[in-house]
C-alpha positions as CSV (number, residue, x, y, z in Angstrom):
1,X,-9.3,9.6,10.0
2,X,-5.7,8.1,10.9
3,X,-5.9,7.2,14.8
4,X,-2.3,6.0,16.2
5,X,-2.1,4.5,19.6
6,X,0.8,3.7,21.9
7,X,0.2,0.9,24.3
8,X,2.2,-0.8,27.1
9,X,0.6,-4.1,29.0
10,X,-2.8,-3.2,27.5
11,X,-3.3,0.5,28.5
12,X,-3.4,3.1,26.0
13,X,-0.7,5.8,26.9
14,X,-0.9,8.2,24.1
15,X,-3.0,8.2,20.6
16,X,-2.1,10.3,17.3
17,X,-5.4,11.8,15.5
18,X,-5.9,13.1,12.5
19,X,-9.0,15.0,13.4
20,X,-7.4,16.3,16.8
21,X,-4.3,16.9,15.1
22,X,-1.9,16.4,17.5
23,X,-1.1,13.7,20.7
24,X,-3.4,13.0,23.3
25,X,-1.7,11.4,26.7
26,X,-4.7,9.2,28.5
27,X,-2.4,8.3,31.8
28,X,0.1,10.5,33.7
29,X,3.1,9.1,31.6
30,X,1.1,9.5,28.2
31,X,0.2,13.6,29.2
32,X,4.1,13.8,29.6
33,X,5.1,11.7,26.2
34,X,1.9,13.6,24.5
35,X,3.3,17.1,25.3
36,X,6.9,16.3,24.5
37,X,6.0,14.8,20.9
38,X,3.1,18.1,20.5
39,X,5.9,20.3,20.9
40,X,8.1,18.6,18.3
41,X,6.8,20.6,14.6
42,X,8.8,17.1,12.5
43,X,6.9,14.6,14.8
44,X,3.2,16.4,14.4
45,X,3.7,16.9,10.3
46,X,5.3,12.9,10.1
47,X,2.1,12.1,11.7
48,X,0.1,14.5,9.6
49,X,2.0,12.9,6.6
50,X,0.9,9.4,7.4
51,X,-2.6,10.4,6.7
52,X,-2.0,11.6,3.1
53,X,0.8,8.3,2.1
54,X,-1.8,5.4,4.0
55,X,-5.3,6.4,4.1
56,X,-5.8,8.6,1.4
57,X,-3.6,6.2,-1.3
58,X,-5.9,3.4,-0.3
59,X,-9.5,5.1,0.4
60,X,-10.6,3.9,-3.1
61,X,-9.4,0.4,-3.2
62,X,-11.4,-0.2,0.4
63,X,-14.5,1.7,-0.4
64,X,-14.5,-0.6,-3.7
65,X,-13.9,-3.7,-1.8
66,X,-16.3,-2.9,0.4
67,X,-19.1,-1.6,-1.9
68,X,-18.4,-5.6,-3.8
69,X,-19.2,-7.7,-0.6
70,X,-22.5,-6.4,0.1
C-alpha cells in the first residue's frame, strides 16, 4: 500500500492511498485540498503511478532484506 500524507505544524491535512484510491482531507482545510486534488484525473493517476515506480520496483529487495535479519 502507498500511504502519502500532507502535514502542516504536526496535523495531518490530507493523505493519498493506494487502497482508497484517491485523497482523504482529515481537517476542514484538508476536505477542501482533498476534493480539489480528487477531482484532478493527472493528480489521482501521478499518485496511482507512484505505487507501481516505488513500492512495487522495491517489494523484492525489502521482503529479501527482511526475510535475512530474522
Amino acid at each position: 500500500e502507498y500511504i502519502r500524507s500532507y502535514y502542516y505544524n504536526k496535523l495531518e491535512l490530507t493523505r493519498f492511498s493506494s487502497s482508497v484510491g484517491k485523497f482523504v482531507g482529515f481537517t476542514e482545510y484538508g476536505v477542501k485540498i482533498a476534493a480539489n486534488w480528487n477531482k484532478d484525473a493527472s493528480e489521482l493517476s501521478a499518485m496511482k503511478a507512484q505505487k507501481e515506480g516505488y513500492c512495487l520496483h522495491n517489494i523484492q529487495n525489502w521482503y529479501n532484506n527482511m526475510l535475512t535479519k530474522s
